[in-house]
C-alpha positions in Angstrom: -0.4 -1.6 12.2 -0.3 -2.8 8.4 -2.2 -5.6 7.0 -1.2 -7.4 4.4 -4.2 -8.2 0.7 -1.9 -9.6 -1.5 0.7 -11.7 -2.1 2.4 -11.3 -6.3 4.3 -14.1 -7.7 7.3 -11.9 -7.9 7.6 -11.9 -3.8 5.8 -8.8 -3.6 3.4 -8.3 -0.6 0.9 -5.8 -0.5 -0.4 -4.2 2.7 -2.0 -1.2 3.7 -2.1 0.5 7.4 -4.4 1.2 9.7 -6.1 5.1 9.4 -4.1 7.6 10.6 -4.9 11.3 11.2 -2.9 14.7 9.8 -1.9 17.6 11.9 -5.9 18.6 9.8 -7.6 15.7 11.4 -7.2 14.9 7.9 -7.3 11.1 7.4 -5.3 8.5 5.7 -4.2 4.8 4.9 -0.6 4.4 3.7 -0.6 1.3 0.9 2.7 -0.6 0.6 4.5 -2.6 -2.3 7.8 -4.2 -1.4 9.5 -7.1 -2.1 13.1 -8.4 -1.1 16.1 -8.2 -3.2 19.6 -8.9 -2.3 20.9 -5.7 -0.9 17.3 -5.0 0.8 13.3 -4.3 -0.9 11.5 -2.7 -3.2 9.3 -0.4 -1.6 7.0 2.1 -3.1 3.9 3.2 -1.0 1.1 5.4 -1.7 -0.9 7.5 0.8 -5.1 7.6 0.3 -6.9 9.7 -0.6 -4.4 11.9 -1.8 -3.1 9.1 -4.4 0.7 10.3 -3.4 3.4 8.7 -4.2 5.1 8.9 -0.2 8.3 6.4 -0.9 9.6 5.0 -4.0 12.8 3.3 -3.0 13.8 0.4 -4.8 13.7 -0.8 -8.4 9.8 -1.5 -9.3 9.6 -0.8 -13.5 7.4 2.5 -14.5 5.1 -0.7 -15.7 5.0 -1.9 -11.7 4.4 1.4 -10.4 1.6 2.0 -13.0 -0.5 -1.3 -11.7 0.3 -0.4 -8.4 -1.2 2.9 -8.9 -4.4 1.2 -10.5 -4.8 -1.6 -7.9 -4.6 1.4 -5.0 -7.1 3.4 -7.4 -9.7 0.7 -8.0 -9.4 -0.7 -4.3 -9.5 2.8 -2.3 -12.7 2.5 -0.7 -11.9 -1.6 0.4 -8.6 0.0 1.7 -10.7 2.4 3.7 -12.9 0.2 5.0 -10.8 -2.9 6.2 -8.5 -0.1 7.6 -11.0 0.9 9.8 -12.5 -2.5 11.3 -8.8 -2.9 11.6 -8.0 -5.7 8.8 -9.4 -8.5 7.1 -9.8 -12.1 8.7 -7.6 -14.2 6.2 -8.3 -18.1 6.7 
């Protein structure tokens, strides 16, 4: 399940997933950028606490990409946490 933190002027939505477990018991929380174009979205998502770069499909500037990084960077331990009470209450 994904749940969504932000919402960018530009119709990009962020959300980030539930924790999920490697083959390592390893786990993770997949963060998502994407926002709709005409033939589709923009979608680049980043996988905690790796920091990798898991999808990149799309046409988000090197400038984008960079603040996405940053937002995922500064925000990895909020990601963690709402990921595992299973989201945020939103009113």
């Amino acid at each position: 399940m994904t749940h969504e933190f932000a919402k960018y002027p530009d119709g990009t939505v962020g959300v980030f997933s539930d924790i999920g477990k490697k083959e390592n018991d390893e786990e993770y929380v997949r963060v998502t950028f994407e926002r709709p174009t005409e033939d589709g979205f923009d979608t680049y998502v980043i996988e905690l606490p790796s920091y990798e770069i898991v999808l990149d499909k799309g046409n988000y500037s090197n400038e984008e990409k960079k603040k996405f990084l940053e937002i995922v960077k500064n925000g990895s331990s909020f990601f963690f946490k709402y990921a595992r009470i299973g989201g945020l209450e939103i009113a």
